[in-house]
N, C-alpha and C positions, 0 to 999 in steps of 0.2 A: 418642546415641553408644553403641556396642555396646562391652561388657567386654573385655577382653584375657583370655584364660584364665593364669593364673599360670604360669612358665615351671618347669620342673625345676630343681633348684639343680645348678649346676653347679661340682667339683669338683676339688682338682690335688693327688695324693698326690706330694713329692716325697722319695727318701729309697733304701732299699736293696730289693732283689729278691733275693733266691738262695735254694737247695734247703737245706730243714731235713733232717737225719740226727740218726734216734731210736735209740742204740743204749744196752744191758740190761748190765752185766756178770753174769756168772752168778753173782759170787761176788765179797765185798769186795777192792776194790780195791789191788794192792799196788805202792807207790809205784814208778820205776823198772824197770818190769818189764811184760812182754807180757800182758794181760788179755780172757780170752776173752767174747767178748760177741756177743748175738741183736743183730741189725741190721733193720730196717723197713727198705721201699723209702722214697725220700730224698720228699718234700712240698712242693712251693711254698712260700717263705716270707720274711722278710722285714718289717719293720713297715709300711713305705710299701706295698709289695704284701698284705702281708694286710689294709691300714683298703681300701687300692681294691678288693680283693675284695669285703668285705663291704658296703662303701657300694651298687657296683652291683649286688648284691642284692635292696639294698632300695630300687633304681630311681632314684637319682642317677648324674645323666652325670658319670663319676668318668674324670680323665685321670689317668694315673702317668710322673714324668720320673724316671728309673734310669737307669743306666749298666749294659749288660750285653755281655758279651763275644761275639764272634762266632765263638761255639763248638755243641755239641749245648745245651750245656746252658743257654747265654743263649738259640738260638732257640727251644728247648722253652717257658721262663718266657714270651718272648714271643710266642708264639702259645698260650698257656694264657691266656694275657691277655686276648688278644683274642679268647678262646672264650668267654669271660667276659660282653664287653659295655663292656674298660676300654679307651678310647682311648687308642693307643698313640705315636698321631703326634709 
């Protein structure tokens, strides 16, 4: 009788996806009031979306169930996703 080769583990992130925003204030913060600050472009993020990221990395079949809006910026998350290699079905 021949071996079975071990299967990949396979994986179900369930939990949030949306775009992190990294912003600097130049200068301490004053409660109440308009505060100038450096802005990065906004990041993938999310807990469920970032363990599914880094799982299918390191080459587990990682699926992720979110709830994302059917806007730019939910079909951006999901097809980043699925550029990825996270099963989106």
């Amino acid at each position: 009788m021949k071996a079975e080769a071990p299967q990949a583990a396979r994986l179900a992130c369930i939990g949030a996806a949306n775009w992190d925003h990294k912003l600097q204030a130049h200068d301490a913060l004053i409660s109440a009031s308009s505060n100038p600050v450096d802005a990065w472009p906004p990041t993938p993020g999310g807990v469920a979306r970032n363990l599914a990221e880094n799982l299918a990395a390191l080459g587990a079949h990682t699926a992720l169930a979110c709830v994302l809006g059917n806007d730019v910026a939910g079909r951006t998350l999901l097809a980043h996703a699925q550029q990825l290699g996270i099963d989106t079905r």
